[in-house]
C-alpha positions in Angstrom: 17.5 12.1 -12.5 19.6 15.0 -13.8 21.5 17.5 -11.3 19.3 20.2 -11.2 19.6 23.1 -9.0 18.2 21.6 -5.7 14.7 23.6 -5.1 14.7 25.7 -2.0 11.6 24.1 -0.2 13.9 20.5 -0.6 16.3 22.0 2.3 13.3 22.7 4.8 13.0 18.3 4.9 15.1 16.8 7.3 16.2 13.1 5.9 17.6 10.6 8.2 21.6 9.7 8.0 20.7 7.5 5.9 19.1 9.6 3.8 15.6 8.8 3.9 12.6 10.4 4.9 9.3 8.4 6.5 5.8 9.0 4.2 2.7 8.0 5.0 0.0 7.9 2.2 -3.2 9.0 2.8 -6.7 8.7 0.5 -7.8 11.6 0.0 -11.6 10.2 -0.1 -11.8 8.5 3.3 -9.0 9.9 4.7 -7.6 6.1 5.8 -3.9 5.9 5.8 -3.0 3.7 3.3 0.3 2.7 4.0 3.9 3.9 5.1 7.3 3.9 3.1 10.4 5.7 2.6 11.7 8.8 0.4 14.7 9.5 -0.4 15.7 13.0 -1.8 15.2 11.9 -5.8 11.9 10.0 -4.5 10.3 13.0 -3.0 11.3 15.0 -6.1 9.8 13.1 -8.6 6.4 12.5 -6.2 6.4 16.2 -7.0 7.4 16.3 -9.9 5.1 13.5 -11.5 2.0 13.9 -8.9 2.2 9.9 -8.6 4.3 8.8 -5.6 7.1 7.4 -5.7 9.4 5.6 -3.0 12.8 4.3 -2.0 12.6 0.8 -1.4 15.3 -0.1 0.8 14.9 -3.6 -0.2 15.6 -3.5 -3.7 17.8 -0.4 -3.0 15.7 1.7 -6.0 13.3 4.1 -6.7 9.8 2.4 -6.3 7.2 3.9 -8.5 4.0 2.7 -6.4 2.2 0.8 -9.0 4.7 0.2 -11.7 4.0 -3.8 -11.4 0.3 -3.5 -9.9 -1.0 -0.5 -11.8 -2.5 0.5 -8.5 -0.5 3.9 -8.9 -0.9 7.0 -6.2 -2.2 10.1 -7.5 -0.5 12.7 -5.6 -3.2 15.5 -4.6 -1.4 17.4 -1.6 1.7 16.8 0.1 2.6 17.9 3.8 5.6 18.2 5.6 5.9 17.6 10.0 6.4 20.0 12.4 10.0 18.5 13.0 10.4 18.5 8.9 11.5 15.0 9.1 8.0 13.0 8.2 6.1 13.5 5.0 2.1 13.4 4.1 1.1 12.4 0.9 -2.7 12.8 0.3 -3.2 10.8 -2.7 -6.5 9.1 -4.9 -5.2 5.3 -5.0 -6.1 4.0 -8.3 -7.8 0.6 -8.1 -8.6 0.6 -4.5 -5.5 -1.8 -3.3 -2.7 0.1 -1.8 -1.1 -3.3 -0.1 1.0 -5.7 -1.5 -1.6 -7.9 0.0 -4.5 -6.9 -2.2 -6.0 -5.1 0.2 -7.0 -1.3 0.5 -4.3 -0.4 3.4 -1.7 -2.1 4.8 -2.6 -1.2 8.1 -5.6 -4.5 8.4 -4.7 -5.8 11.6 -6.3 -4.5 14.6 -5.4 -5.3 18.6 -7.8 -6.4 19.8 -8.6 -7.4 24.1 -6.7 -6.1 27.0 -2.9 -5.9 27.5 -2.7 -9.6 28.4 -4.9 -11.2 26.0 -4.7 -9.1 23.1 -4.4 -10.5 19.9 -4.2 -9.1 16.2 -6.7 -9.3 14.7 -7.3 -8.9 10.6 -10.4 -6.3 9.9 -10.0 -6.3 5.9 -11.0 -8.5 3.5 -8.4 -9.1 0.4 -10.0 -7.6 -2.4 -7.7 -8.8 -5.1 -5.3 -11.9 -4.8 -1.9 -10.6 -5.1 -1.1 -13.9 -7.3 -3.1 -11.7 -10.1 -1.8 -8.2 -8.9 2.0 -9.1 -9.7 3.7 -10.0 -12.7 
């Protein structure tokens, strides 16, 4: 990304000292949460820049543009920021349905379910696509 000036609303987020910022992706049909990931400062600028979202993957320390192997890309619609100004929500249209590395609509899939001392997870969603064909 080139050093442009930084935009005034970028110094009302509050990123971590590592530099990262927590979002959570929301579809802006059903209003599930998708999943959860990390922005960093050129991240969160090109979300807004692009309307697609785009992440910091702190395993591959790079910029993660959701879909780039998958094609199940985030089309950003709305973007708010927490109270605190450290947490970021991304409403977004998820193209293809799958937002989880899993093949399945959200990463969140596993419910607890039972009482403190016998509760178990529990999977609730089916795997719509086998990530063997997602991936390439």
């Amino acid at each position: 990304m080139t050093d442009l000036p930084t935009p005034a609303w970028l110094d009302e987020v509050s990123f971590d000292e590592q530099g990262l910022l927590p979002a959570i992706a929301q579809d802006l049909h059903s209003g599930r949460i998708l999943m959860f990931a990390w922005m960093n400062r050129e991240a969160l600028l090109e979300t807004v820049r692009l309307r697609r979202a785009v992440y910091w993957s702190r395993s591959r320390s790079r910029l993660w543009r959701k879909g780039e192997e998958s094609g199940h890309v985030q089309q950003l619609h709305d973007i708010r920021l927490d109270c605190d100004g450290d947490v970021i929500l991304l409403t977004v249209e998820q193209v293809g349905g799958i937002a989880c590395h899993t093949g399945r609509e959200s990463c969140f899939y596993r419910q607890l379910q039972g009482d403190a001392e016998t509760a178990a997870w529990t999977v609730t969603d089916d795997v719509l696509k086998d990530p063997e064909h997602i991936y390439r």
